[in-house]
C-alpha positions as CSV (number, residue, x, y, z in Angstrom):
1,X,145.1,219.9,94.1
2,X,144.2,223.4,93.4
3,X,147.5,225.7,92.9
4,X,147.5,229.5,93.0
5,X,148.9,231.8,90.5
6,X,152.8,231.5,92.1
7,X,153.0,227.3,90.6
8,X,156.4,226.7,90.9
9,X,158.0,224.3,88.2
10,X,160.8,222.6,87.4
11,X,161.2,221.4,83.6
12,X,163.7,218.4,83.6
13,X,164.9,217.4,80.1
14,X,168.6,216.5,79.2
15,X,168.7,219.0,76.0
16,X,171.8,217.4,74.6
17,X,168.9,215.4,72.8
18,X,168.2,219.2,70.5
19,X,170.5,217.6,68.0
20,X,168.7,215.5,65.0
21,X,165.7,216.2,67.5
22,X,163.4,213.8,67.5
23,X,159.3,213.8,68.5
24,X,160.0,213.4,71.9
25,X,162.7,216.7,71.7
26,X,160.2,218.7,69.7
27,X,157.2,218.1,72.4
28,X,159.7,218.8,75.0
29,X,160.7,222.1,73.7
30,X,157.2,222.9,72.6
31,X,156.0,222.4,75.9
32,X,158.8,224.9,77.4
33,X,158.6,227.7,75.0
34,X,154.7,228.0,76.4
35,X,155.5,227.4,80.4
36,X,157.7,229.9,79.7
37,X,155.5,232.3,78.8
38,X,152.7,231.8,81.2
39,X,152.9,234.4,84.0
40,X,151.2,232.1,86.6
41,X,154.1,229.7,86.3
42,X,157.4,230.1,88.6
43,X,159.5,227.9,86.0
44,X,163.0,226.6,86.3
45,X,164.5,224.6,83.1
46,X,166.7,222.0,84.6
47,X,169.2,219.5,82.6
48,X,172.2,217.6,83.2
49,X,175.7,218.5,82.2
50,X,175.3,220.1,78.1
51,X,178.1,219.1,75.5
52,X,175.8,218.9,72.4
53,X,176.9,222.4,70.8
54,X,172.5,222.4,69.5
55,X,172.0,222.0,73.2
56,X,174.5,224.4,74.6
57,X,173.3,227.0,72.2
58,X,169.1,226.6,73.1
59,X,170.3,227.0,77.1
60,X,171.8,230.6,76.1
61,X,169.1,231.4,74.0
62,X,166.7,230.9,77.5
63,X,168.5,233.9,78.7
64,X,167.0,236.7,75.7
65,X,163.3,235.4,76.2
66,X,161.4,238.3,77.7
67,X,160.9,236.9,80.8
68,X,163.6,234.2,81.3
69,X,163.2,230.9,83.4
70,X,165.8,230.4,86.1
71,X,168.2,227.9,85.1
72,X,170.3,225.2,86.6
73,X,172.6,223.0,84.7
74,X,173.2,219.6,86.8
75,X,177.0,218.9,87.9
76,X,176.6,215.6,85.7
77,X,175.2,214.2,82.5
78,X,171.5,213.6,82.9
79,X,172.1,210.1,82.1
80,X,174.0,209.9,84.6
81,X,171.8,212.1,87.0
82,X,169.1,209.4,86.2
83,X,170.9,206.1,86.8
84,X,172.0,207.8,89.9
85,X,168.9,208.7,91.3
86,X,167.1,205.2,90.1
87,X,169.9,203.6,92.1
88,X,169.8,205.8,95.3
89,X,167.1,208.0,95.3
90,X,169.0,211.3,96.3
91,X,169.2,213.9,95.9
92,X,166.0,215.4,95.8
93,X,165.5,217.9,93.2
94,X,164.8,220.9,95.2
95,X,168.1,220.8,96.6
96,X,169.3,222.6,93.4
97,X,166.2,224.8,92.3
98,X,164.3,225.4,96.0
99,X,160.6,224.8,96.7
100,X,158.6,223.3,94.1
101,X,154.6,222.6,93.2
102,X,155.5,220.1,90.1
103,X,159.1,218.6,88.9
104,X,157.5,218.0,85.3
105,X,159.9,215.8,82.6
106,X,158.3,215.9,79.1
107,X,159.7,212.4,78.8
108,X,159.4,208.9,81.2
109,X,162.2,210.4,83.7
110,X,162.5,209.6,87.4
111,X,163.1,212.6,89.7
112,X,163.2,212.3,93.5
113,X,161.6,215.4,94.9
114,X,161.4,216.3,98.8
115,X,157.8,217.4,98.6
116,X,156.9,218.5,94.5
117,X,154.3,216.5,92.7
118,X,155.9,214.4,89.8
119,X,154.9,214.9,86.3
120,X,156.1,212.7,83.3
121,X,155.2,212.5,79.8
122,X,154.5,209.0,78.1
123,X,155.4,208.3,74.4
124,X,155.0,205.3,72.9
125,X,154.4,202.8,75.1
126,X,154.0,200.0,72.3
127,X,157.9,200.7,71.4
128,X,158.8,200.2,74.8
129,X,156.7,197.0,75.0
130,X,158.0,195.5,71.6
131,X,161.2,196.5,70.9
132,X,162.6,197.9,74.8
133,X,164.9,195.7,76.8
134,X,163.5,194.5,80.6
135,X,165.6,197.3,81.8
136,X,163.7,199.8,80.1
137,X,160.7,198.1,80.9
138,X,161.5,198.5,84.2
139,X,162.6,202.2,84.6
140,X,158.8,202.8,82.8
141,X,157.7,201.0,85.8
142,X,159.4,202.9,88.2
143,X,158.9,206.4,86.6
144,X,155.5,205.8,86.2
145,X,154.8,204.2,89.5
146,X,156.0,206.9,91.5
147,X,154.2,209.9,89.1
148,X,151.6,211.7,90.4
149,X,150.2,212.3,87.0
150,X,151.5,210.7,83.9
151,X,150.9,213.1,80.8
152,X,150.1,210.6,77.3
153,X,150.5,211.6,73.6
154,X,147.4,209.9,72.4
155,X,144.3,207.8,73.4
156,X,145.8,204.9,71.8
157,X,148.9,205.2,73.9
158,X,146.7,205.6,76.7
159,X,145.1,202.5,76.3
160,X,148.5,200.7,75.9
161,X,149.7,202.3,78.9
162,X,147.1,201.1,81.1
163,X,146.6,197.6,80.1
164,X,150.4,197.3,80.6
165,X,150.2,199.4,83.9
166,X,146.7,199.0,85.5
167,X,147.8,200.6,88.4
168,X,148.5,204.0,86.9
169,X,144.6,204.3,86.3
170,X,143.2,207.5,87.3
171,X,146.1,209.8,87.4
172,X,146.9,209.6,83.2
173,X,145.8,212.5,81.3
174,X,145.8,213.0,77.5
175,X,147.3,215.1,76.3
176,X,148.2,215.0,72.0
177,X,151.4,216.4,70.7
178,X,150.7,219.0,68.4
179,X,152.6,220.7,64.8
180,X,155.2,224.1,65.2
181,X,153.1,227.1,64.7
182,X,155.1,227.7,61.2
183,X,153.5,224.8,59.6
184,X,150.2,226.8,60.0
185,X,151.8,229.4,57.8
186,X,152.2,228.7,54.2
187,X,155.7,228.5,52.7
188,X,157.2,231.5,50.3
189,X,157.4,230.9,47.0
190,X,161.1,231.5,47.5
191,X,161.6,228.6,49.6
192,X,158.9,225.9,47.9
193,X,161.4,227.0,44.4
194,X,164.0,226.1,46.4
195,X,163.2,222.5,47.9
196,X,164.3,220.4,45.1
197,X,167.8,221.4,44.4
198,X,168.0,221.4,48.2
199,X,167.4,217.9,48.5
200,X,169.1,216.5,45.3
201,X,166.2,215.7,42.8
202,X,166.1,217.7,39.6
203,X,163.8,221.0,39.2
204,X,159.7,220.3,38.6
205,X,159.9,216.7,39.3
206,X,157.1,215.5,41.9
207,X,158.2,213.6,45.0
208,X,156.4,211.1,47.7
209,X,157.8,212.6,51.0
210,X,159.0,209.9,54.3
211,X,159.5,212.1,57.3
212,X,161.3,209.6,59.7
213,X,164.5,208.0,61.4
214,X,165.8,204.8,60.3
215,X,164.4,202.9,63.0
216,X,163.4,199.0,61.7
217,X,159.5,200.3,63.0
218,X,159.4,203.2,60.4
219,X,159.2,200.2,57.6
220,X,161.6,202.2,54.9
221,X,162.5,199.2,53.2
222,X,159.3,198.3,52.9
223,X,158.0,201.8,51.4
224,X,160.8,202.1,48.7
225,X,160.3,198.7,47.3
226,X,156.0,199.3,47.1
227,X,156.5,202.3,45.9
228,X,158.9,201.2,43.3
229,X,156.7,198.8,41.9
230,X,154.4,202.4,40.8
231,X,155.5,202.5,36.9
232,X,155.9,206.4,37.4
233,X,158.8,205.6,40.0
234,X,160.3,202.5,38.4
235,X,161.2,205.3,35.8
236,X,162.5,208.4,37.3
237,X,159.2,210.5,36.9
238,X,158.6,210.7,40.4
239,X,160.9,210.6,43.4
240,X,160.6,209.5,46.5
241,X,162.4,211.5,49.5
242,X,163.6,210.0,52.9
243,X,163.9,212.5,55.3
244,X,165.8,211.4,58.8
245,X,169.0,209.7,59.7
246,X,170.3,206.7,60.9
247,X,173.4,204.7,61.6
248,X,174.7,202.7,58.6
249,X,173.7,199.6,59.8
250,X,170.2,201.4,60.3
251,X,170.8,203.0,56.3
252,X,172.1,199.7,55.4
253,X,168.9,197.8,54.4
254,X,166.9,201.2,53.2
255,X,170.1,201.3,50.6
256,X,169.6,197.5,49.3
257,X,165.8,198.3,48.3
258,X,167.1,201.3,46.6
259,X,169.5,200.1,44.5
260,X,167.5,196.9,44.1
261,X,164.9,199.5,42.1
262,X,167.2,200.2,39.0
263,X,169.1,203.2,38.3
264,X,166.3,205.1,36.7
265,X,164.3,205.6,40.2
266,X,165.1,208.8,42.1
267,X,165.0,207.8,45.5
268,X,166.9,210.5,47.6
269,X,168.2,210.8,51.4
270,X,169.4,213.5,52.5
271,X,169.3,213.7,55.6
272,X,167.2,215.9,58.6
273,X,165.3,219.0,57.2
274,X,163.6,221.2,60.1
275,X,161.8,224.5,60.5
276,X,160.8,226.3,56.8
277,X,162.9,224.1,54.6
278,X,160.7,220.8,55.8
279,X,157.5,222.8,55.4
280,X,158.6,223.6,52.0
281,X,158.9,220.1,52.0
282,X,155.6,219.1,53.0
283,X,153.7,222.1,50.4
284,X,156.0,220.6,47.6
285,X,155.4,217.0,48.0
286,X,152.3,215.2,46.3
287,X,152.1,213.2,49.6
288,X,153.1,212.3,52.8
289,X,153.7,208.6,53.2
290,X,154.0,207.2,56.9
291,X,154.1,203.2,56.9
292,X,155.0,202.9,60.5
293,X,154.5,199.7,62.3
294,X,154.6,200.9,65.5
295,X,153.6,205.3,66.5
296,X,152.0,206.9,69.4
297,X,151.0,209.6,67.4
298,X,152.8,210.5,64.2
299,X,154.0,214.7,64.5
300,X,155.0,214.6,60.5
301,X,151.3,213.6,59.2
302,X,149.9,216.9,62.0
303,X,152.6,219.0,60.2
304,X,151.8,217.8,56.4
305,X,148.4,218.2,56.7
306,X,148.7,221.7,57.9
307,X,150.7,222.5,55.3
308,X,148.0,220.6,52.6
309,X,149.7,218.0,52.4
310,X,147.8,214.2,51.4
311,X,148.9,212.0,54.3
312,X,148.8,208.3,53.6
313,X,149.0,206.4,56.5
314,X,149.5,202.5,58.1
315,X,146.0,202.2,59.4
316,X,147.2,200.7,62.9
317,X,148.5,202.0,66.3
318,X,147.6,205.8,66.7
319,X,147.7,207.2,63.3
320,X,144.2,207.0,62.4
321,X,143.5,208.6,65.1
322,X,145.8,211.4,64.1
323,X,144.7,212.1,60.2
324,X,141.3,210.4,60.8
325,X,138.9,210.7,57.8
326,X,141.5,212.9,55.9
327,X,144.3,210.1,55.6
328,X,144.4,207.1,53.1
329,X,145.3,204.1,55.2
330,X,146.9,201.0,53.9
331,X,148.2,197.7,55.8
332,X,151.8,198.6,56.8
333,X,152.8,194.8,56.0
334,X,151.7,194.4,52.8
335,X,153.8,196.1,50.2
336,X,150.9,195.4,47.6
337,X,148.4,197.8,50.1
338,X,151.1,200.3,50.1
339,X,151.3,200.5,46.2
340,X,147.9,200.3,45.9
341,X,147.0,203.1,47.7
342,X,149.6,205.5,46.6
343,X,147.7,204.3,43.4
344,X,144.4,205.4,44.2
345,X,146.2,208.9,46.0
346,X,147.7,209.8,42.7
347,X,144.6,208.7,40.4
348,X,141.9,210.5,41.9
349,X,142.7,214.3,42.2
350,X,139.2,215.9,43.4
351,X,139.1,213.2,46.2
352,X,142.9,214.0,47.5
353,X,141.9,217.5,47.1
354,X,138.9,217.0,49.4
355,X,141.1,215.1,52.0
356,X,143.5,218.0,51.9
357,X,140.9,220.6,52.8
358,X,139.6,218.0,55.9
359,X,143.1,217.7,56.7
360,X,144.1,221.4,57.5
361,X,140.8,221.2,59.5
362,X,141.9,218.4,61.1
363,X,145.5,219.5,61.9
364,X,143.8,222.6,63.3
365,X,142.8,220.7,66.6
366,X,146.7,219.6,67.5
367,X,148.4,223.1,68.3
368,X,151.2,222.7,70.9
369,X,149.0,226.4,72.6
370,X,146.0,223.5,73.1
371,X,148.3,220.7,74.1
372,X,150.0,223.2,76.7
373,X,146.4,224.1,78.1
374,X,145.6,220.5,78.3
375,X,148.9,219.8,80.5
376,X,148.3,223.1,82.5
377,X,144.8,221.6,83.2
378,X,146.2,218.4,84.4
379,X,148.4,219.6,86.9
380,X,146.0,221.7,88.5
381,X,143.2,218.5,88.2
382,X,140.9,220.3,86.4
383,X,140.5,217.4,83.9
């Protein structure tokens, strides 16, 4: 469907999710600060009932941009606003924000609309599939049976999507996530000298970096006790840093491998880092190490690379497609792979430094400016 210059668009989200914000927050967000600044979109930023105070202080923060969206804040939760309109179906959307081209929900939302095209973004469909209850499995269903065009992170998501949906074929559209435009800037030497006492490990000592939430896919266990079995972090020399949060239960079994390590290791958590402290972070950090069982795409090995960062990577699900020849991979299941390549990262410093400089040129291709073109283009069927 060609569309003129007046598209009007309605961004659904429930932004009580900008706390701790996750990947799917940061693509949602990222894909809003650019819609809102296209002049050819007529947008409207629509979520439920706000009582995060993150979320309640982003929707006042709409009203300063140079040319503000409208917005309209639901008379309910958007949990709530979802279950309801799975259920019943109504209200349409347009009742609250008036005519609309697209209703477009950076995540796998249903949305009844009176006579709007349906946008939704999928992101990780293997999660859903492994770990998701038949409820969830369902409202995927639904959401994407009733989408006019279903917006995926990755190729290898893609394929997942279709061989679990087959009928969804030929209205999904790539479309990667991509890194904050700050990580394309280097950190100040102010804020690099600053990392370590801000994360609890003591001044000049090196550091493997996990960017992650506790979730049982991210492996964490599994990378503290492989790395522990390096001799350099068996004694102290160098740390490894946990970035991300979790219940306790979550925390529980990342704190057994820890203290199963001896108290010489330095093996820190402290919690979410965003914005210049985590790129500090990453230009600090001798790598970047993502053993995640299950990703769709992988945002922290975009945003390490940029930064110069060595990523190494489990060589399954989408993050080779991510890093590609810039990331060393290793069997996710197999503490001995782990260890052994963090051996080989560490031992060979003209071949990391080579990956580094493939990496920035790597991390290059996934800006959130390309991956807003590439939606832009889908909605008007251009791809």
């Amino acid at each position: 469907m060609a569309v003129d210059a007046a598209m009007a668009m309605a961004w659904v989200f429930d932004l009580n999710n900008c706390r701790g914000a996750t990947g799917v927050t940061r693509h949602a967000l990222a894909q809003l600060d650019r819609l809102i600044a296209r002049p050819e979109v007529r947008l409207t930023v629509v979520s439920g009932r706000i009582a995060e105070p993150d979320g309640l202080a982003f929707w006042e923060t709409l009203e300063d941009r140079p040319s503000p969206p409208r917005r309209r804040e639901l008379p309910i939760s958007t949990k709530n606003a979802l279950r309801f309109w799975r259920v019943v179906g109504w209200p349409p959307l347009e009742l609250w924000t008036g005519r609309l081209d697209w209703i477009y929900s950076p995540a796998e939302y249903y949305v009844p609309s009176l006579r709007a095209r349906r946008a939704v973004t999928s992101h990780d469909i293997l999660q859903d599939l492994r770990y998701g209850s038949n409820s969830r499995r369902e409202l995927l269903g639904h959401a994407f049976g009733t989408a006019d065009r279903i917006l995926s992170v990755s190729r290898f998501n893609t394929e997942q999507l279709l061989e679990r949906f087959p009928e969804c074929k030929g209205k999904v559209a790539t479309v990667p996530n991509g890194a904050d435009d700050l990580f394309f800037e280097p950190a100040s030497q102010d804020e690099r000298a600053a990392v370590r006492a801000d994360i609890g490990i003591r001044p000049g000592q090196p550091y493997l970096l996990s960017v992650a939430n506790f979730q049982p896919r991210k492996n964490l266990p599994r990378l503290v006790r492989a790395a522990g079995t390096l001799p350099e972090v068996a004694g102290g020399e160098l740390a490894v840093v946990l970035i991300g949060e979790g219940s306790e239960s979550l925390a529980e079994p990342i704190r057994r491998e820890i203290a199963a390590l001896g108290p010489k290791a330095s093996v820190v958590m402290p919690g979410y880092r965003q914005g210049a402290r985590l790129r500090a972070l990453f230009a600090e950090a001798s790598a970047l190490v993502f053993p995640s069982t299950c990703e769709s795409f992988g945002i922290p090995a975009v945003e390490a690379m940029a930064q110069g960062c060595p990523v190494a990577l489990a060589d399954s699900t989408a993050l080779p497609e991510v890093a590609g020849e810039a990331g060393w991979y290793f069997d996710p299941e197999s503490d001995e792979a782990i260890a052994a390549t963090l051996r080989e990262l560490l031992d060979r410093p003209e071949e990391r430094a080579r990956r580094v400089a493939l990496g920035r040129e790597i991390a290059a291709g996934f800006r959130w400016d390309r991956s807003n073109d590439l939606l832009m283009a889908a909605l008007r069927d251009e791809g």
